[in-house]
C-alpha positions in Angstrom: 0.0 0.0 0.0 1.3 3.8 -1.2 1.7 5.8 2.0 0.1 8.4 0.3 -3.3 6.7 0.6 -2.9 7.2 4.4 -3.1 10.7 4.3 -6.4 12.5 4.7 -7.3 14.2 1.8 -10.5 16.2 0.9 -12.1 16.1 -2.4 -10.0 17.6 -5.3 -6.9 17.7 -3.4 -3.3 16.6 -4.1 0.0 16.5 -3.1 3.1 18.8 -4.4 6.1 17.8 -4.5 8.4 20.7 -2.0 11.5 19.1 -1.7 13.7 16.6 -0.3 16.4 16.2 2.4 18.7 13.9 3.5 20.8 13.5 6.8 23.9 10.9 7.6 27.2 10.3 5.8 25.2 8.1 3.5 21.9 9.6 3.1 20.6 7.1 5.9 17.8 9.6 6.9 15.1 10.9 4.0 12.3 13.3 4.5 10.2 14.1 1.5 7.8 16.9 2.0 5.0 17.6 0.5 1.8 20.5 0.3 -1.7 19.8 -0.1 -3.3 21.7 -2.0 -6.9 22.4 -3.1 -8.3 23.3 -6.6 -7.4 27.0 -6.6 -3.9 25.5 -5.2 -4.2 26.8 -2.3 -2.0 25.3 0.6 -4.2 23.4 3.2 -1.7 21.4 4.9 1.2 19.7 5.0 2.7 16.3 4.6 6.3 14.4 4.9 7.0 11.3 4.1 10.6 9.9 6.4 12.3 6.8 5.2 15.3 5.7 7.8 17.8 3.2 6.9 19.7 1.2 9.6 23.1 0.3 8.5 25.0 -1.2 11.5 24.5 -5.3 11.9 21.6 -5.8 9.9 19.8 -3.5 7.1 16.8 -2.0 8.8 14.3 0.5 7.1 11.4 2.3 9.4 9.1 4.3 6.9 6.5 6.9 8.5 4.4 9.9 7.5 3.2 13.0 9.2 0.5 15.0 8.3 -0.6 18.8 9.7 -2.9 21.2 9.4 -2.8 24.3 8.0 -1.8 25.6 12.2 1.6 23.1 11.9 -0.7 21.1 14.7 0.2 17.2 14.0 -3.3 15.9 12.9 -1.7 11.7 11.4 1.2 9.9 11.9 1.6 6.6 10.8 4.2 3.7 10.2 3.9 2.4 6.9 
């Protein structure tokens, strides 16, 4: 299942694309983030998707998004 179909999403809107950043030596930390936005592309909240890889003893990936509202209040978080 897309972690995008997690997010709560009124009629008519969709995510943009913001931008991307990456933390560790070797990129082992990746937040996406992401608007949503109405018909008249208006901002209505906000969403990032983090994807964390583990690279000592075993490979390990832990995958989450956040969603907020239009305040920056945390309204969804879940593991995907």
């Amino acid at each position: 299942m897309s972690w995008k179909l997690l997010l709560i999403l009124n009629e008519n809107e969709q995510l943009e694309f913001i931008g991307k950043s990456e933390t560790g030596t070797t990129g082992q930390k990746e937040v996406s983030r992401y608007n949503i936005v109405n018909i008249k592309k208006q901002v209505t909240c906000k969403a990032e998707y983090h994807e964390g890889m583990q690279i000592s003893g075993y490979m390990q990936t832990n995958c989450f998004v956040v969603q907020y509202d239009n305040t920056g209040s945390e309204m969804l978080r879940k593991s995907v």
